[in-house]
Short mmCIF file of the C-alpha atoms (twelve columns), coordinates in Angstrom:
data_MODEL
# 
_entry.id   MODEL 
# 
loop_
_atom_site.group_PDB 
_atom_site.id 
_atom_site.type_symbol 
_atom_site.label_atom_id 
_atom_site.label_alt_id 
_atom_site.label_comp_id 
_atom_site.label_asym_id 
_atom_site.label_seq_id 
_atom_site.Cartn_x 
_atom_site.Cartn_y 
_atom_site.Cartn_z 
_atom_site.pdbx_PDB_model_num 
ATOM 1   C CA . UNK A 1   -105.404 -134.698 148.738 1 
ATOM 2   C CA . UNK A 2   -107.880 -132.455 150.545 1 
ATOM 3   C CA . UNK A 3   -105.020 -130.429 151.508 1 
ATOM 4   C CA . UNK A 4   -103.731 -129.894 148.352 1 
ATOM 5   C CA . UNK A 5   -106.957 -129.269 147.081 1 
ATOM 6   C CA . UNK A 6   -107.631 -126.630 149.680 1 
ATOM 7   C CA . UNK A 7   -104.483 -124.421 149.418 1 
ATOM 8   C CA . UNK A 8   -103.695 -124.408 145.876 1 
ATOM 9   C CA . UNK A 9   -106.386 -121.769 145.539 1 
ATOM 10  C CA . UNK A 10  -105.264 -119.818 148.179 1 
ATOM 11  C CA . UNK A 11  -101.542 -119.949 145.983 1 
ATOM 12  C CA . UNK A 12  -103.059 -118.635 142.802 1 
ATOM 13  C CA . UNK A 13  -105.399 -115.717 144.543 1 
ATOM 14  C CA . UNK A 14  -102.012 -114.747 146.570 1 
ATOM 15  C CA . UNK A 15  -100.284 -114.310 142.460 1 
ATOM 16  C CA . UNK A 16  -103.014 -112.492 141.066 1 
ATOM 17  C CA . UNK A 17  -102.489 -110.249 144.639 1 
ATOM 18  C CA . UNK A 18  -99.096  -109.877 144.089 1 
ATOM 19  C CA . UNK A 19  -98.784  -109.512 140.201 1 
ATOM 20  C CA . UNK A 20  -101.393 -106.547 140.742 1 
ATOM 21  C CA . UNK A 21  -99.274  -104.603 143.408 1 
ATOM 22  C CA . UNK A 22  -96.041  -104.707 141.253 1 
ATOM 23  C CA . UNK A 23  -97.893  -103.787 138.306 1 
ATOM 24  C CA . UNK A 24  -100.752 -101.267 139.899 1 
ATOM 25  C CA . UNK A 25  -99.445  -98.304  137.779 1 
ATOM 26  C CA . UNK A 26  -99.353  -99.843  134.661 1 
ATOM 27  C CA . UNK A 27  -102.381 -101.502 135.088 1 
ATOM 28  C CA . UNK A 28  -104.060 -98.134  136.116 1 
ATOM 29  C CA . UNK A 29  -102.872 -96.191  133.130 1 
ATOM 30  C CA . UNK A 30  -103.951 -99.071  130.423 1 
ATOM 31  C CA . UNK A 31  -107.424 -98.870  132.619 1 
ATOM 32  C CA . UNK A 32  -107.398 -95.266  132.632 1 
ATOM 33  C CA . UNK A 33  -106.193 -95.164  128.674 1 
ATOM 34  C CA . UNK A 34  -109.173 -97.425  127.671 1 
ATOM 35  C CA . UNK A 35  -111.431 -95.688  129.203 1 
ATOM 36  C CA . UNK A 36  -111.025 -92.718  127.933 1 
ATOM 37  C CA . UNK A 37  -111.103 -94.143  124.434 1 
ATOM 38  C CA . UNK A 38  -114.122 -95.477  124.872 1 
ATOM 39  C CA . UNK A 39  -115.749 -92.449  126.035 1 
ATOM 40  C CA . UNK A 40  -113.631 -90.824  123.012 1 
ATOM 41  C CA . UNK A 41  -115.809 -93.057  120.878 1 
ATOM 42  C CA . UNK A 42  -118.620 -92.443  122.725 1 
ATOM 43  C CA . UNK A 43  -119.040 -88.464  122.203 1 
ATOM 44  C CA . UNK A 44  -117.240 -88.651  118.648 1 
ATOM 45  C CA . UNK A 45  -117.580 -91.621  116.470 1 
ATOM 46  C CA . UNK A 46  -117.227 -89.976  113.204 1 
ATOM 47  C CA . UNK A 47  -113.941 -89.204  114.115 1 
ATOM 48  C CA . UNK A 48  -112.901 -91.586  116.233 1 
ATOM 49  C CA . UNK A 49  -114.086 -94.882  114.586 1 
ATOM 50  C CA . UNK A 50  -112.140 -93.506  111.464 1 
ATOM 51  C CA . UNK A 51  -108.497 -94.364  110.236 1 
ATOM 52  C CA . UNK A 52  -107.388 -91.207  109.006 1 
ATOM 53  C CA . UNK A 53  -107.545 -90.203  113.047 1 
ATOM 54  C CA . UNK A 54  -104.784 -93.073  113.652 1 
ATOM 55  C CA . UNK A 55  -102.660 -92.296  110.821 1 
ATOM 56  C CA . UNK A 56  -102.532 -88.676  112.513 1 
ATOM 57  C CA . UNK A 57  -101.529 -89.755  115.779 1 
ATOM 58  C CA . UNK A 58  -99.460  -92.060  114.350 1 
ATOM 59  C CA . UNK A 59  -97.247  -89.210  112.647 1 
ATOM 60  C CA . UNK A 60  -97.799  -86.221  114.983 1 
ATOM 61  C CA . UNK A 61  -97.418  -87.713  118.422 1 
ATOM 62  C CA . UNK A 62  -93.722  -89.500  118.295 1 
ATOM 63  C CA . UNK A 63  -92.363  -86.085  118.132 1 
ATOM 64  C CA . UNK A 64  -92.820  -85.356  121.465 1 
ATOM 65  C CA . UNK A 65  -93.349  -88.919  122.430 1 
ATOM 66  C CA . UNK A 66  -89.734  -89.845  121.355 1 
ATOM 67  C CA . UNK A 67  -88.576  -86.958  124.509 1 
ATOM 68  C CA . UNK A 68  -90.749  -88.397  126.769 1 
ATOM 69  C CA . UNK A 69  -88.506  -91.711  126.981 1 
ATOM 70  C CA . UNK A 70  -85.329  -90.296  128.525 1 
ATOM 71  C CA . UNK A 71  -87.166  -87.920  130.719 1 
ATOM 72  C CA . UNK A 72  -88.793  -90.632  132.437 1 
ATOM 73  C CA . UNK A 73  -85.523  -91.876  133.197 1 
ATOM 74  C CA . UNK A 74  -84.294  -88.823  134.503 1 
ATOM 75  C CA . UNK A 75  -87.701  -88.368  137.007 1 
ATOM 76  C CA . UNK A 76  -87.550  -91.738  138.180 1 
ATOM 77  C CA . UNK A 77  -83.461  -90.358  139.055 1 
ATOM 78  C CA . UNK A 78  -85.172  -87.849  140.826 1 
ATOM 79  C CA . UNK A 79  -84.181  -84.919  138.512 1 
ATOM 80  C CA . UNK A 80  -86.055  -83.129  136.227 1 
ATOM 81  C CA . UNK A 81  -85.042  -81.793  132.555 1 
ATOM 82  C CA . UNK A 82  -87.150  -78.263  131.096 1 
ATOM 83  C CA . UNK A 83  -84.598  -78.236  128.308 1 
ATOM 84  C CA . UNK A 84  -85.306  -80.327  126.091 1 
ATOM 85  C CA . UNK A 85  -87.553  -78.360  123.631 1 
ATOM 86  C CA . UNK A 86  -84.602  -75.272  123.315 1 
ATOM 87  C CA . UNK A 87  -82.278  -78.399  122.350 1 
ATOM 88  C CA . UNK A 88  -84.423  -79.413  119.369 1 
ATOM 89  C CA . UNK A 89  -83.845  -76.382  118.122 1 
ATOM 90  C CA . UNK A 90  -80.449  -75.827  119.070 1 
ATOM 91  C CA . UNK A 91  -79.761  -79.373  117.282 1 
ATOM 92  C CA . UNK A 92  -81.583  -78.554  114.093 1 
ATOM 93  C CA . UNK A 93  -80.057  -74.810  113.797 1 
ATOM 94  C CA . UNK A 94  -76.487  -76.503  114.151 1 
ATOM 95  C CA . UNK A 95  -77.782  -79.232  111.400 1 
ATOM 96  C CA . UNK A 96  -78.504  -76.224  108.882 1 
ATOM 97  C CA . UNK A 97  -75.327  -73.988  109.440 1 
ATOM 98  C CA . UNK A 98  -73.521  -77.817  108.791 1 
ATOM 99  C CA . UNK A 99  -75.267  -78.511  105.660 1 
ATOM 100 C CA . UNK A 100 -74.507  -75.104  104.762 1 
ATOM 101 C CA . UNK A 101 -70.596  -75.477  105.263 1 
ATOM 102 C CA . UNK A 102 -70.335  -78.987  103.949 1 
ATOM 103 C CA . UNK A 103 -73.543  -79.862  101.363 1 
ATOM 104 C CA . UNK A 104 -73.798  -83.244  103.254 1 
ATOM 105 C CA . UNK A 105 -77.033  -84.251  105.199 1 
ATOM 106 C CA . UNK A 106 -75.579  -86.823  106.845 1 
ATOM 107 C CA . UNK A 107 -72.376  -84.584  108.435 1 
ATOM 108 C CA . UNK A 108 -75.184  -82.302  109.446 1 
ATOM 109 C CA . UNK A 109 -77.728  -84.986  111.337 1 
ATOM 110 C CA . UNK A 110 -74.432  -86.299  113.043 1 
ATOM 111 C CA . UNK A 111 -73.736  -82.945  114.202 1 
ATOM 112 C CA . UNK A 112 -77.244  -82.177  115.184 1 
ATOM 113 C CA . UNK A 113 -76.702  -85.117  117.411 1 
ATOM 114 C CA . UNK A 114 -73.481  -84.140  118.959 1 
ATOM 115 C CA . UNK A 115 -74.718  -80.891  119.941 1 
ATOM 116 C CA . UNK A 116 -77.838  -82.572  121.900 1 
ATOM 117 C CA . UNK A 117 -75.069  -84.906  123.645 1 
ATOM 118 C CA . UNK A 118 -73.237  -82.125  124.584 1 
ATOM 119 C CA . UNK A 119 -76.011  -79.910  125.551 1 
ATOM 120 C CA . UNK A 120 -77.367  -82.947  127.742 1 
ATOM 121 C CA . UNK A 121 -74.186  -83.426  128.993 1 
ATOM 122 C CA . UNK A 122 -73.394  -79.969  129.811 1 
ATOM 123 C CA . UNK A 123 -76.842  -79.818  132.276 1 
ATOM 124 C CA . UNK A 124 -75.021  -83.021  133.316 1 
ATOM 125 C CA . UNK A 125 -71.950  -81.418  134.460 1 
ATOM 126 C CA . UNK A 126 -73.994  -78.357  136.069 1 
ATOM 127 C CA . UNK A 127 -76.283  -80.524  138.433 1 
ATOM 128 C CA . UNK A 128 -73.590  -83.065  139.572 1 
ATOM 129 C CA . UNK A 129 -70.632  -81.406  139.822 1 
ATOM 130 C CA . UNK A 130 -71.948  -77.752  140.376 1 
ATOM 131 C CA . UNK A 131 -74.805  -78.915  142.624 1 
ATOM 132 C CA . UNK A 132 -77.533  -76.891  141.043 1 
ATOM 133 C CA . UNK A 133 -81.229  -78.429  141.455 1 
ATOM 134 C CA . UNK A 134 -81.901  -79.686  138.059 1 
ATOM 135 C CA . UNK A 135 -84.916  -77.627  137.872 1 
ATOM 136 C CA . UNK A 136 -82.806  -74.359  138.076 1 
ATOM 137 C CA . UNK A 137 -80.130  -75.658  136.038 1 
ATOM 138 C CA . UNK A 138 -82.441  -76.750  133.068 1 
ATOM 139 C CA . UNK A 139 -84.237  -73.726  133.246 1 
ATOM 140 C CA . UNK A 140 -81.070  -71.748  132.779 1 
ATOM 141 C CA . UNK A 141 -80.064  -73.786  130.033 1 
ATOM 142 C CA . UNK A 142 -82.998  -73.198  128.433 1 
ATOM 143 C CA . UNK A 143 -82.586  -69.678  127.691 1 
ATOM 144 C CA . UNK A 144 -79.634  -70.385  126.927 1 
ATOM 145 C CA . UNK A 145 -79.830  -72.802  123.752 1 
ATOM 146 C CA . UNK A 146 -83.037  -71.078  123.135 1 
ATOM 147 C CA . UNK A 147 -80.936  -67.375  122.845 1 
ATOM 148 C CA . UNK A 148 -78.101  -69.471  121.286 1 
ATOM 149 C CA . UNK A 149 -80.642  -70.577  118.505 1 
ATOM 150 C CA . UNK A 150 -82.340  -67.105  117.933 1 
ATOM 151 C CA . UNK A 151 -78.926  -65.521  117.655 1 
ATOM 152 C CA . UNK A 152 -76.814  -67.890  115.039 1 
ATOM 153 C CA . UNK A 153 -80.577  -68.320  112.752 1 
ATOM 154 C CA . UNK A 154 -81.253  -63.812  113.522 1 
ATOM 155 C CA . UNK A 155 -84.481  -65.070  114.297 1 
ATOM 156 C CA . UNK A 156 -84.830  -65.970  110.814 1 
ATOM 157 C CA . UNK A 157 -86.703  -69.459  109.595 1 
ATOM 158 C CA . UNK A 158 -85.756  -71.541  106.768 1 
ATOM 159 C CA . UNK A 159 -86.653  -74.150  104.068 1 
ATOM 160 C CA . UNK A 160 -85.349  -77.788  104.120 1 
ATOM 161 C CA . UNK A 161 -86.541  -78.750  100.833 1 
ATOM 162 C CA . UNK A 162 -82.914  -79.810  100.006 1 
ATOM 163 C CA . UNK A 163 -83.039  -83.042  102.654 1 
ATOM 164 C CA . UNK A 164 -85.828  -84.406  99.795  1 
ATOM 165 C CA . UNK A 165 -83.026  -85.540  97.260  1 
ATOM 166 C CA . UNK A 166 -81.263  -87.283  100.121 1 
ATOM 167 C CA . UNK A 167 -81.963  -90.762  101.916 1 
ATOM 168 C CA . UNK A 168 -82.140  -89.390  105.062 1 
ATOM 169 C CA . UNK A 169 -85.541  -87.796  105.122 1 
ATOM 170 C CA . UNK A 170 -87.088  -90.904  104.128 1 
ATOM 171 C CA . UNK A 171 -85.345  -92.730  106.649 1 
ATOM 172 C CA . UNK A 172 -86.502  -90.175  109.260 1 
ATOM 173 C CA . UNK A 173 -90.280  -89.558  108.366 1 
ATOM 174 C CA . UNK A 174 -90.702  -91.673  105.354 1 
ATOM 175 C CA . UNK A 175 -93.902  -94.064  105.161 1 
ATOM 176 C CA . UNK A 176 -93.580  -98.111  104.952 1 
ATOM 177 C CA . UNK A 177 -96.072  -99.088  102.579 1 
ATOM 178 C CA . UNK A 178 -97.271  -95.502  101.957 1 
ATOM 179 C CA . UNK A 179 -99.036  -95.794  105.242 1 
ATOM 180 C CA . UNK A 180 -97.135  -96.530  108.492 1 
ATOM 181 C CA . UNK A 181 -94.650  -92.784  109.453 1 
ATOM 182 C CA . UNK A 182 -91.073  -93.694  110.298 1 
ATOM 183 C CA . UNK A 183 -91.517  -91.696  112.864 1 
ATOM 184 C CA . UNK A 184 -93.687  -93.902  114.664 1 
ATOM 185 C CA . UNK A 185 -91.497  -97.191  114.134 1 
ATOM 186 C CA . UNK A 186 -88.188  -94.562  115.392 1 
ATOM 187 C CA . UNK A 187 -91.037  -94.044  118.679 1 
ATOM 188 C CA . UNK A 188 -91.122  -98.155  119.097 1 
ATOM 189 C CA . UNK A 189 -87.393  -98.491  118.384 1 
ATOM 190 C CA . UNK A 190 -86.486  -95.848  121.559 1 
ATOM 191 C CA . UNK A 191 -89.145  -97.070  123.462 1 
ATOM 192 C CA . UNK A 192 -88.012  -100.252 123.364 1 
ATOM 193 C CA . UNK A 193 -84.573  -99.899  124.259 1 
ATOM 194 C CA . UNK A 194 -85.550  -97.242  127.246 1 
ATOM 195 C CA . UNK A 195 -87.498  -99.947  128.604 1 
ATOM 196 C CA . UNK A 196 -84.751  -102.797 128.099 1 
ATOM 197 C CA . UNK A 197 -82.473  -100.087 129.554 1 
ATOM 198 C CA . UNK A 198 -84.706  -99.841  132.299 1 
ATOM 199 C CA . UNK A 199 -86.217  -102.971 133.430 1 
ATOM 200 C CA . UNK A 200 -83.223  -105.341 131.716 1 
ATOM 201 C CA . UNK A 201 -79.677  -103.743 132.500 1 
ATOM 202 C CA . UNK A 202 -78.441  -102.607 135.763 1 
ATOM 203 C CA . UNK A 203 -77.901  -99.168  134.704 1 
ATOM 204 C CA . UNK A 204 -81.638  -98.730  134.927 1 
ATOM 205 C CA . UNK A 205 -81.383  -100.745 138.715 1 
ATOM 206 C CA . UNK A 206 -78.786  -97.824  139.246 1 
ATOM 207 C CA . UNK A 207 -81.600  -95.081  138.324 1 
ATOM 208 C CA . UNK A 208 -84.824  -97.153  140.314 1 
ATOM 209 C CA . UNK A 209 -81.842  -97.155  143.494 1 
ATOM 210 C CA . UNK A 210 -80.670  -93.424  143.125 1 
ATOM 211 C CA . UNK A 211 -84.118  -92.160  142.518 1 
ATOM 212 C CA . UNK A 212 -85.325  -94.063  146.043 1 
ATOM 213 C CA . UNK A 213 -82.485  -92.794  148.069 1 
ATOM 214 C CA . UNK A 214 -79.330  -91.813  146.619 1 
ATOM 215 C CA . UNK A 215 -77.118  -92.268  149.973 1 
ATOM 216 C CA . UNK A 216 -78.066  -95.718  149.932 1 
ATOM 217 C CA . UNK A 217 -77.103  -96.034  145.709 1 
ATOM 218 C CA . UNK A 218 -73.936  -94.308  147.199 1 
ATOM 219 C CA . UNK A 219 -73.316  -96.920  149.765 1 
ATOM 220 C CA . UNK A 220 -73.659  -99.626  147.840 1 
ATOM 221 C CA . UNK A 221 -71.238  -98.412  145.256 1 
ATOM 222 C CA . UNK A 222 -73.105  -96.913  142.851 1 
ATOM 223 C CA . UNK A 223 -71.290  -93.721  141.123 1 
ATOM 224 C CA . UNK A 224 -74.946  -91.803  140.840 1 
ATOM 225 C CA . UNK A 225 -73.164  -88.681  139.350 1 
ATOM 226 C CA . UNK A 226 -72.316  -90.493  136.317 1 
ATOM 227 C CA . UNK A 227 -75.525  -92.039  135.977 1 
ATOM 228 C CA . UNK A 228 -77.285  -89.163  136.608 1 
ATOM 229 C CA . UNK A 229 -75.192  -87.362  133.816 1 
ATOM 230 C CA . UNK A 230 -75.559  -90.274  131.455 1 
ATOM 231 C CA . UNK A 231 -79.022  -89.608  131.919 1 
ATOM 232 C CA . UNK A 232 -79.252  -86.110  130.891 1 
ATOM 233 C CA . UNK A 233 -76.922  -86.775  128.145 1 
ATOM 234 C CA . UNK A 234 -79.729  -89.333  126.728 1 
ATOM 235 C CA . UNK A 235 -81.906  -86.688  127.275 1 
ATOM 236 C CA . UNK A 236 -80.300  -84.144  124.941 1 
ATOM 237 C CA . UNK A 237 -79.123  -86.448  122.157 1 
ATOM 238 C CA . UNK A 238 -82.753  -87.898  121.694 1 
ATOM 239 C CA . UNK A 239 -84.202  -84.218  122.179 1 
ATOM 240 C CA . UNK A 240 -81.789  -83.372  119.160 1 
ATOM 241 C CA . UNK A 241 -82.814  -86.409  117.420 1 
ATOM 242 C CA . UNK A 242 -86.660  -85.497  117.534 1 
ATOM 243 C CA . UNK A 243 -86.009  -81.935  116.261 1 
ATOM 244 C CA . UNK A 244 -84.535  -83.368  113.058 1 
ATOM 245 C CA . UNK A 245 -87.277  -85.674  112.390 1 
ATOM 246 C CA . UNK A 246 -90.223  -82.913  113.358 1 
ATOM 247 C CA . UNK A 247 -88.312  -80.239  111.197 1 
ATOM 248 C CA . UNK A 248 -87.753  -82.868  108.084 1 
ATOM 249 C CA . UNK A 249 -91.380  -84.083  108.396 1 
ATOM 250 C CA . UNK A 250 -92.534  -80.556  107.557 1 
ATOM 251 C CA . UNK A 251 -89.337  -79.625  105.497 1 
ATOM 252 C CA . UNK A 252 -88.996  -76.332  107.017 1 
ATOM 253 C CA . UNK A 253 -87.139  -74.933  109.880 1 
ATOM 254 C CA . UNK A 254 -88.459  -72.333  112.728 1 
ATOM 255 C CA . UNK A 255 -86.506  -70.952  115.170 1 
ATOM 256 C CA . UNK A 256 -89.264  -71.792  118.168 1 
ATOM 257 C CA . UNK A 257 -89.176  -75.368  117.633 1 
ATOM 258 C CA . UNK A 258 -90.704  -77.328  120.084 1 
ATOM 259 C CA . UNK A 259 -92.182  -74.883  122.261 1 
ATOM 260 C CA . UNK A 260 -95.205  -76.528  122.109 1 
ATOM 261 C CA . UNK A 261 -93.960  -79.880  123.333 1 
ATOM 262 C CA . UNK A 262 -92.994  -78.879  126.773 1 
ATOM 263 C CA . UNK A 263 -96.651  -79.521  128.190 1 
ATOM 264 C CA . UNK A 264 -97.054  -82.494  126.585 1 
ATOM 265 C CA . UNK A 265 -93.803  -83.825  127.359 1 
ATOM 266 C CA . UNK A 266 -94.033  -83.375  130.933 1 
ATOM 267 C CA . UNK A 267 -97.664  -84.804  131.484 1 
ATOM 268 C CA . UNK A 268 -97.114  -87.943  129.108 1 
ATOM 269 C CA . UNK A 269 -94.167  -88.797  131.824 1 
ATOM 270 C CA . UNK A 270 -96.433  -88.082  134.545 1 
ATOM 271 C CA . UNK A 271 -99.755  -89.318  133.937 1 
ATOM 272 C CA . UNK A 272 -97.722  -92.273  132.782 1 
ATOM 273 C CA . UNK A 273 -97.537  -92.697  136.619 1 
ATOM 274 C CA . UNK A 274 -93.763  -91.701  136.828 1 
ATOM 275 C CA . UNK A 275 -93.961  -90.354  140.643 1 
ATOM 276 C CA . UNK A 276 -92.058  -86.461  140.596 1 
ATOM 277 C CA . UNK A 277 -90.473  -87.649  144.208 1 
ATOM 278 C CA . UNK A 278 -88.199  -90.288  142.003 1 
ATOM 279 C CA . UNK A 279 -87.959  -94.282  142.781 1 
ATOM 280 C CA . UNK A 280 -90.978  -94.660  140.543 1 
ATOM 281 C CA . UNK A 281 -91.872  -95.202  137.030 1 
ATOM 282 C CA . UNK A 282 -92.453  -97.201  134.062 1 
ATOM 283 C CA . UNK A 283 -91.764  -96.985  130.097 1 
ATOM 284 C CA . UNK A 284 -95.055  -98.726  128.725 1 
ATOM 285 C CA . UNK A 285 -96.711  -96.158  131.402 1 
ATOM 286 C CA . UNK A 286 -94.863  -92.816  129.772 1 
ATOM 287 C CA . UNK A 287 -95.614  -94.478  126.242 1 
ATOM 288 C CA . UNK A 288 -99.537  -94.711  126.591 1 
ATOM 289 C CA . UNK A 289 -99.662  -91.386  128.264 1 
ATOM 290 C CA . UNK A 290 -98.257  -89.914  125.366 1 
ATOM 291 C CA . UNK A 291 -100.865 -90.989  122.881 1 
ATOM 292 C CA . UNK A 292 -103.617 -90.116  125.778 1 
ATOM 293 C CA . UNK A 293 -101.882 -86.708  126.012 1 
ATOM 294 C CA . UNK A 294 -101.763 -86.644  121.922 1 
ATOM 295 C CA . UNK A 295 -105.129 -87.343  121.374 1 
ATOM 296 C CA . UNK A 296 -106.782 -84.889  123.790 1 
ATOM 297 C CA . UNK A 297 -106.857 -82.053  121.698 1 
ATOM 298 C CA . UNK A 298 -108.181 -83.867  118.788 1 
ATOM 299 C CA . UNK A 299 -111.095 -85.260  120.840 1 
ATOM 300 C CA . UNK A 300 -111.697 -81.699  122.645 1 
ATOM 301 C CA . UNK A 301 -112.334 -80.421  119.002 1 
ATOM 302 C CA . UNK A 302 -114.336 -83.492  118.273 1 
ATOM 303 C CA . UNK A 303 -116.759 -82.988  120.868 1 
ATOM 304 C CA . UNK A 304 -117.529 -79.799  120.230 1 
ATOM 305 C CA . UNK A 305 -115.336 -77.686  122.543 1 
ATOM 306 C CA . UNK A 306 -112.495 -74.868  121.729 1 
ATOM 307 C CA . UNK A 307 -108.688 -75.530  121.271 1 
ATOM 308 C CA . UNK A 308 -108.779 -73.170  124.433 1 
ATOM 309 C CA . UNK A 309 -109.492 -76.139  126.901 1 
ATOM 310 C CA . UNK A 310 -106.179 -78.252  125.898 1 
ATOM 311 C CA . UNK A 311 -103.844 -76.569  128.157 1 
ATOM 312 C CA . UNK A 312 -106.213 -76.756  131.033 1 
ATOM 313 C CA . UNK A 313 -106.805 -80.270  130.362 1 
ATOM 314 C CA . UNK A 314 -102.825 -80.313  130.069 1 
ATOM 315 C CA . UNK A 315 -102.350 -78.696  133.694 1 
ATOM 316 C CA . UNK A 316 -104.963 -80.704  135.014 1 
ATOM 317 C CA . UNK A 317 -104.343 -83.862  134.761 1 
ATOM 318 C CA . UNK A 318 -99.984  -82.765  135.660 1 
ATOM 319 C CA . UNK A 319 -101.669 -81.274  139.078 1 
ATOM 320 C CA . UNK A 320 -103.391 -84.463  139.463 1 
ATOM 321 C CA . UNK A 321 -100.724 -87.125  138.765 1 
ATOM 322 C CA . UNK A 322 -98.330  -85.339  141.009 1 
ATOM 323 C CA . UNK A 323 -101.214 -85.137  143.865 1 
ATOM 324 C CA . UNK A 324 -102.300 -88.619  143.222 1 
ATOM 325 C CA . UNK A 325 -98.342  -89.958  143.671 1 
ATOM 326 C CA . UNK A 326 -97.866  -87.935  146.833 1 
ATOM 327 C CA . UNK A 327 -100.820 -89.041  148.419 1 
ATOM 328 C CA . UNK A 328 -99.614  -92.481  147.682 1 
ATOM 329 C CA . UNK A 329 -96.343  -91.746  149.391 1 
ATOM 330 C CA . UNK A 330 -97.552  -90.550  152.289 1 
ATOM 331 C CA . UNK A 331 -99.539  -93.756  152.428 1 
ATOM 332 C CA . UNK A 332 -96.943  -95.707  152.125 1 
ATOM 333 C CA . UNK A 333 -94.685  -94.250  154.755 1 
# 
């Protein structure tokens, strides 16, 4: 009885030990997420204790948010992806010139979506099977779909005010109850299955393995090529995806769309404490980074300070994340 008595503490200290280490990151970025809330509150309650702030966030954030999903997958692979944002547009300029030829919005989001497949699939076929470093590849591909879009629209934007009369737009960015944005449920929807993806199926085993050390993936089977190309693939249809939805929400079309989502993309997936060396990540992590990421400009206008200090926030806290995970590494080792 004594015994008993004696370890069975022991037992549930131990769990509490062990539930912390395999869930440090998250735990650090839900710690690190309320606190900066609070001190959000803090310096600007007007704005910050109000709803109208939410329902902002709510509607503005998923469009980069939405990107932020596959790329985490593709980090924690051990690649990288800087094409995203030229896809967007490359998806949305293809959706237009459809429409245009066939009068049908629904032809034209399924192209839209093709063309992000293929565009994810061709940075696929260029960092497997070519064996160019992702980063090189994705920047090259950028210019690419980014010239490609400038050229076929001659640099030209243009109104969407013809997706109103269909039921796509509401479907899209449409409000449940004249208050919740489609766009956020969509957010939940991919969230949800990139984390069932992740943590649930062993294709997402197959990215955590590859991302840790791919000779070992290779070993034991695993074809990492295709996985890795699946990945970027993901990565280009949801890209394409997210330019329809941003362009419908605003019903107008501009040939540099989503140039201002690279930042924000990138630092959501890494101050979500998905490690830049690979092996490392988590969904819920990339998820609340986004809306930490999305609400940082708002609350540096809150408090009184210039638009001016977002991208330095922006690069700061990417700097950081990346120092704080390889000084963790090297720890480790």
């Amino acid at each position: 009885m004594d015994n008993t008595q004696t370890i069975q503490p022991y037992k549930e200290t131990f769990s509490i030990r062990r539930f912390a280490r395999r869930n440090g990151t998250q735990i650090g970025i839900i710690s690190v997420f309320f606190a900066l809330w609070i001190t959000f509150i803090v310096s600007a309650p007007n704005t910050f204790l109000s709803p109208m702030i939410y329902k902002a966030f709510m509607s503005t954030i998923p469009f980069f948010a939405i990107m932020a999903m596959p790329l985490t997958l593709a980090v924690i692979a051990g690649e990288i992806d800087l094409s995203f944002t030229s896809i967007m547009a490359m998806g949305m300029i293809i959706f237009i010139l459809v429409y245009d030829a066939t009068s049908n919005v629904w032809v034209a989001f399924l192209a839209a979506l093709v063309t992000g497949l293929f565009a994810g699939f061709l940075n696929g076929i260029l960092v497997v099977k070519l064996g160019i470093p992702s980063l090189v590849a994705t920047i090259g591909t950028q210019f690419f779909w980014r010239g490609a879009v400038l050229v076929l629209s001659q640099g030209k934007s243009g109104t969407l005010v013809y997706t109103k009369e269909s039921l796509l737009r509401p479907i899209l960015v449409g409000k449940i109850g004249g208050e919740l944005p489609m766009q956020m449920i969509w957010l939940i929807i991919i969230t949800i299955a990139a984390w069932a993806l992740l943590n649930r199926h062993r294709f997402g085993a197959h990215i955590y393995l590859i991302g840790d050390n791919e000779n070992s993936a290779n070993l034991m089977g695993i074809n990492s090529g295709a996985v890795r190309i699946i990945v970027f693939s993901l990565i280009g249809v949801v890209s394409a995806f997210a330019g329809v939805i941003a362009s419908l929400y605003v019903t107008y079309f501009w040939p540099s769309l989503g140039d201002g989502y690279l930042l924000r993309t990138l630092a959501s997936v890494f101050l979500g404490g998905t490690s830049v060396f690979g092996g490392t990540g988590t969904i819920l992590g990339t998820f609340i980074g986004a809306f930490i990421i999305g609400s940082i400009e708002a609350a540096t206008v809150a408090v009184g300070l210039t638009g001016f200090w977002t991208k330095l926030i922006y690069g700061f806290i990417i700097v950081s994340s990346v120092a704080m995970h390889a000084f963790l590494r090297k720890r480790l080792k």
